[in-house]
C-alpha positions as CSV (number, residue, x, y, z in Angstrom):
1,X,0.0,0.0,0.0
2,X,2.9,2.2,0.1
3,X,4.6,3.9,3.2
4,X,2.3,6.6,5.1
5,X,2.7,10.1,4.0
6,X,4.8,12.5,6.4
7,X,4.7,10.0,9.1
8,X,1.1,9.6,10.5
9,X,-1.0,7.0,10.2
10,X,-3.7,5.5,7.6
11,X,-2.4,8.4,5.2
12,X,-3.4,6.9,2.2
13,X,-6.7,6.2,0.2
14,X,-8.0,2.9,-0.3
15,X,-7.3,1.1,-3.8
16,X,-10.6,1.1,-4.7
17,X,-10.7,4.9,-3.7
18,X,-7.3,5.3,-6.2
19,X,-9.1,3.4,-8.9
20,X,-12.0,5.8,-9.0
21,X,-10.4,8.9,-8.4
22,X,-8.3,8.2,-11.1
23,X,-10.7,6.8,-13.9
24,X,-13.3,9.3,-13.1
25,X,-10.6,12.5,-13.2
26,X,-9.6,11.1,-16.8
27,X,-13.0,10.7,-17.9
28,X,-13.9,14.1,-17.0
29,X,-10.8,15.8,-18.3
30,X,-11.3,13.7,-22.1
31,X,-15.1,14.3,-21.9
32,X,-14.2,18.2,-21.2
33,X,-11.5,19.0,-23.8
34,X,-13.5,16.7,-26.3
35,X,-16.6,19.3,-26.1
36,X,-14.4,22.3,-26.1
37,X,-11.7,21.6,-28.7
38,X,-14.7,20.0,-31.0
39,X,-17.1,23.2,-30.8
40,X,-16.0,24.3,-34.5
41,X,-15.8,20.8,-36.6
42,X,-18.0,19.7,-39.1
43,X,-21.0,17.8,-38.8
44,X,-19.6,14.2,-39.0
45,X,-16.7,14.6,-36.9
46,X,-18.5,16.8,-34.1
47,X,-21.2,13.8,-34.1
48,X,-18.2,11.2,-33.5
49,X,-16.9,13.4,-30.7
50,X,-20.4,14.3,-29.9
51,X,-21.3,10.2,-29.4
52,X,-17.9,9.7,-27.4
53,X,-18.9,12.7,-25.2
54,X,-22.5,11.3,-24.6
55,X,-21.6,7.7,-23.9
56,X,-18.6,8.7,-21.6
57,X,-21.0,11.2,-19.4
58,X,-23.2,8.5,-18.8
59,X,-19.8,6.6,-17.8
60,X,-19.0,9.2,-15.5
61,X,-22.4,9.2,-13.7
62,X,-22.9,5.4,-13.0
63,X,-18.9,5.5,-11.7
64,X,-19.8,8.5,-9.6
65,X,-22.5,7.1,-8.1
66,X,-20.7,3.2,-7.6
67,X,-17.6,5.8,-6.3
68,X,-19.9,7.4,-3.7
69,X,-21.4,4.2,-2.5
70,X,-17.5,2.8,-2.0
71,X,-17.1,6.5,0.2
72,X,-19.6,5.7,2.3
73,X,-18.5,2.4,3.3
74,X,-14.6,3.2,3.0
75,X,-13.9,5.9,5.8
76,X,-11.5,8.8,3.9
77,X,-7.5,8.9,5.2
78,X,-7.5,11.8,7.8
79,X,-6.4,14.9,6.5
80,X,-2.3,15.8,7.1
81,X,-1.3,17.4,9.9
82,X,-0.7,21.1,9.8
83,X,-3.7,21.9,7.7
84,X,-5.3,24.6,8.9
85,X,-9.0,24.8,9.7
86,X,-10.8,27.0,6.8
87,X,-8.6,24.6,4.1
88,X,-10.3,21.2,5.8
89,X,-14.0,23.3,5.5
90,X,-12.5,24.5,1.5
91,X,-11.5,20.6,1.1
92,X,-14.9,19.0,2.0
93,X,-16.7,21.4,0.1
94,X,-15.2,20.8,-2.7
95,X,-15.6,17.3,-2.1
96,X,-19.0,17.8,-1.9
97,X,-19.2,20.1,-5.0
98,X,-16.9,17.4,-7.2
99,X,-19.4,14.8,-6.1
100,X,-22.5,17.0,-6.7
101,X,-21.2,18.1,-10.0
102,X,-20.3,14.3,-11.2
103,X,-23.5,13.4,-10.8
104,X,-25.7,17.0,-12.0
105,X,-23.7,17.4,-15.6
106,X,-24.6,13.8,-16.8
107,X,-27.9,14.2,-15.4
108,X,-28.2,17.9,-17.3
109,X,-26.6,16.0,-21.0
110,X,-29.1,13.6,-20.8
111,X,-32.1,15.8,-20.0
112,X,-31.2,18.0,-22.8
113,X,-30.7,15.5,-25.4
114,X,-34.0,13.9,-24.3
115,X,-36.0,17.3,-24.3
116,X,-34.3,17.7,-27.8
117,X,-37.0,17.4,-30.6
118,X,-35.5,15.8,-32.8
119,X,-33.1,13.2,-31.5
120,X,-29.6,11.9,-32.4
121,X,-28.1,8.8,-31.5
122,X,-27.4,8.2,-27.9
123,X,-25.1,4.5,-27.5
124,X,-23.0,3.7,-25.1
125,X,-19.8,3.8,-27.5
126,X,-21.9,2.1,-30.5
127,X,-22.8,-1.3,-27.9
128,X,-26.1,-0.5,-27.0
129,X,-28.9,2.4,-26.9
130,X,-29.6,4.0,-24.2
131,X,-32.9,5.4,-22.8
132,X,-33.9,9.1,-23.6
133,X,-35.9,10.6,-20.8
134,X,-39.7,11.2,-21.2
135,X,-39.4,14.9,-22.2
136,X,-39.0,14.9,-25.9
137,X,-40.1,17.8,-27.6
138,X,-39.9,20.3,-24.2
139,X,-37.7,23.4,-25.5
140,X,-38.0,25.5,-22.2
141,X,-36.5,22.2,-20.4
142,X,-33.8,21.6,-23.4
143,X,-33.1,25.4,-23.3
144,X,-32.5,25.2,-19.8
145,X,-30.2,22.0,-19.7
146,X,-28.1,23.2,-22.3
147,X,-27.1,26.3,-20.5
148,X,-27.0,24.1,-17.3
149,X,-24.9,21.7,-18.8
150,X,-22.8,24.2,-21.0
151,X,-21.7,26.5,-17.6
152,X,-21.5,23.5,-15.2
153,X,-18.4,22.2,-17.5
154,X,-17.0,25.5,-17.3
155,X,-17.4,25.2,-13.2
156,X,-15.9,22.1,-13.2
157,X,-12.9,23.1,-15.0
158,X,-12.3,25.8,-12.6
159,X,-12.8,23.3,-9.8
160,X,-10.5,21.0,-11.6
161,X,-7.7,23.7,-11.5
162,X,-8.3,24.8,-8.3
163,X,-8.0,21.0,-6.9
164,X,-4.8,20.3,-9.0
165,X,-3.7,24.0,-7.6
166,X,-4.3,23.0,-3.8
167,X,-3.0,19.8,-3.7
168,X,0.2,20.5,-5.7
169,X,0.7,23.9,-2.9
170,X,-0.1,21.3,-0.1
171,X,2.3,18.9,-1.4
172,X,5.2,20.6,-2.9
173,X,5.2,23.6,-0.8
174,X,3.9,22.7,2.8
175,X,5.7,19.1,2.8
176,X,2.4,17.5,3.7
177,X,3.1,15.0,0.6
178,X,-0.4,15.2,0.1
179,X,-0.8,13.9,-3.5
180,X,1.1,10.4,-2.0
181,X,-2.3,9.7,-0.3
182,X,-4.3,9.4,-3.7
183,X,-1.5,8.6,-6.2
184,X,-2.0,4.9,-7.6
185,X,0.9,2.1,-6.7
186,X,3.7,3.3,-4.4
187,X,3.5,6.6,-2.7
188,X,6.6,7.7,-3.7
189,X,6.1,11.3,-4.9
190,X,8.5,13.7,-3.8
């Protein structure tokens, strides 16, 4: 499991914990730069990167909702030493927020390709169909989703910045070798 970070106990994050963390954060990231650096396309390809971007959404919500069911029966690693006590209440916020948002965005792509009226493939990667929701048709609701949807990515990228930003301070320049406690195999970051 790798040796505990900056010498207290039960520093580090389950495996299981690792493995989500991990495959969730890379999901997001693609699914985030796919929709932004495929805005401008043509048709066909912005429908390819479209169809990647829908199916991996849905990915991200049923591994954000198996992830939080692993949290609640996997107690956390306690927080380092020397953190002070406004960034714990900034860490579990986010926390919450990171969890709130994995779960809202997939839920706000679906409804807005559901409330869509006319409607475009939606496969899990070209294996299966997946369901629309009952709201075809609905523009005030697709109106809504898509601005819901469209600044929600923008908030998560500005969470995502502002996590990577935090832990590489706590780790790099408070010594609390913070980033050991999630990274996957050894925790051997320096």
């Amino acid at each position: 499991m790798g040796e505990p970070a900056a010498g207290y106990p039960h520093s580090r994050y389950s495996r299981g914990a690792i493995a989500f963390h991990w495959v969730i954060a890379a999901l997001i990231i693609a699914n985030l730069a796919g929709a932004l650096i495929s805005d401008d396309w043509d048709k066909p390809a912005r429908a390819l990167v479209m169809g990647l971007h829908k199916a991996t959404g849905m990915t991200i919500l049923v591994l954000s909702l198996a992830r939080i069911g692993w949290r609640i029966g996997h107690k956390p690693p306690p927080l380092p030493p020397g953190i002070r006590p406004w960034e714990k209440v900034a860490a579990n916020t986010a926390y919450v927020v990171f969890y709130a948002m994995m779960i809202v965005l997939p839920l706000t792509g679906w409804l807005m390709i559901s409330a869509s009226a006319t409607r475009r493939p939606f496969a899990w990667y070209g294996l299966f169909d997946l369901p629309f929701l009952p709201v075809q048709g609905n523009k005030p609701l697709n109106g809504f989703a898509h601005e819901a949807h469209e600044l929600l990515g923008y908030a998560m990228i500005a969470l995502l910045l502002l996590h990577i930003l935090a832990a590489l301070k706590h780790h790099f320049f408070d010594g609390t070798r913070l980033i050991a406690r999630m990274w996957p195999g050894p925790a051997a970051i320096r």
